[in-house]
C-alpha positions in Angstrom: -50.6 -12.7 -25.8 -53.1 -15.6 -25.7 -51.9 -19.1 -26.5 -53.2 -21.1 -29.8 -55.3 -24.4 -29.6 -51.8 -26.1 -30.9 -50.0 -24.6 -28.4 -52.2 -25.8 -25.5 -52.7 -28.9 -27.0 -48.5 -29.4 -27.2 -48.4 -28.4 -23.5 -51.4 -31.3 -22.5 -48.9 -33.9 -24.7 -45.7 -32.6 -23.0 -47.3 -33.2 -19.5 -48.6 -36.5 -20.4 -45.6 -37.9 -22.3 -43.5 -37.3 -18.9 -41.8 -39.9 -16.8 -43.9 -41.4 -14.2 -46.6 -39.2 -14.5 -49.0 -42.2 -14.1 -47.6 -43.0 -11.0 -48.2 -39.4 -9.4 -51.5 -39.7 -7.3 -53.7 -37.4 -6.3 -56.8 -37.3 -4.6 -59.8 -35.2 -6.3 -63.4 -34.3 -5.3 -64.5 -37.5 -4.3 -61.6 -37.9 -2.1 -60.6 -40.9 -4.3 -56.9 -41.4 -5.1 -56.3 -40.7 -9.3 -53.3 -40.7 -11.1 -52.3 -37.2 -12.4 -52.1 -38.6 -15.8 -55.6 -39.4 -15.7 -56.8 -35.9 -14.3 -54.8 -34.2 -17.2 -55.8 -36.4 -20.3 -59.7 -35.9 -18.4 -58.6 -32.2 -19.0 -57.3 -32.1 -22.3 -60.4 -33.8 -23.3 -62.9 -31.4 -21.9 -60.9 -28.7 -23.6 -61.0 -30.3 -26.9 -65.0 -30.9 -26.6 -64.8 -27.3 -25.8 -63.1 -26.0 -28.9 -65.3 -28.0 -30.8 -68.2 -26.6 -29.1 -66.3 -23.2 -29.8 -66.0 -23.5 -33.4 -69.3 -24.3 -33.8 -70.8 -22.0 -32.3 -68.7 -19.0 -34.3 -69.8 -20.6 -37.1 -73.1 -20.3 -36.8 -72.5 -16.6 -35.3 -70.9 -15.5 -38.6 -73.6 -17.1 -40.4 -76.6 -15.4 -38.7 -74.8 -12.0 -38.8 -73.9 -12.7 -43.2 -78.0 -13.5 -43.1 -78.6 -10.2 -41.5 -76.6 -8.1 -43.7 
């Protein structure tokens, strides 16, 4: 079973809602020193352009194929 936009979207808030997860540092590609907080709310907004971009694009799918009919 797949999860739902909410439910992702309630697990990106959990995670960034946590103690002290600002002060947890990573390092990332660059090999520059980020806060994990910083790589997940980067995260949950690439999936939320992505969803968008998702919708979209079914949209117009559904629309093309009720044209064709």
């Amino acid at each position: 079973m797949s999860a739902t936009t909410g439910q992702i979207t309630d697990k990106f808030n959990r995670i960034l809602t946590m103690p002290f997860i600002d002060q947890l540092m990573v390092t990332d590609i660059n090999q520059s020193e980020v806060s994990v907080a910083s790589v997940m709310l980067s995260c949950k907004r690439k999936y939320e352009h992505l969803q968008g971009t998702t919708v979209d694009t079914v949209r117009d799918l559904n629309t093309y194929s009720l044209l064709q009919e």
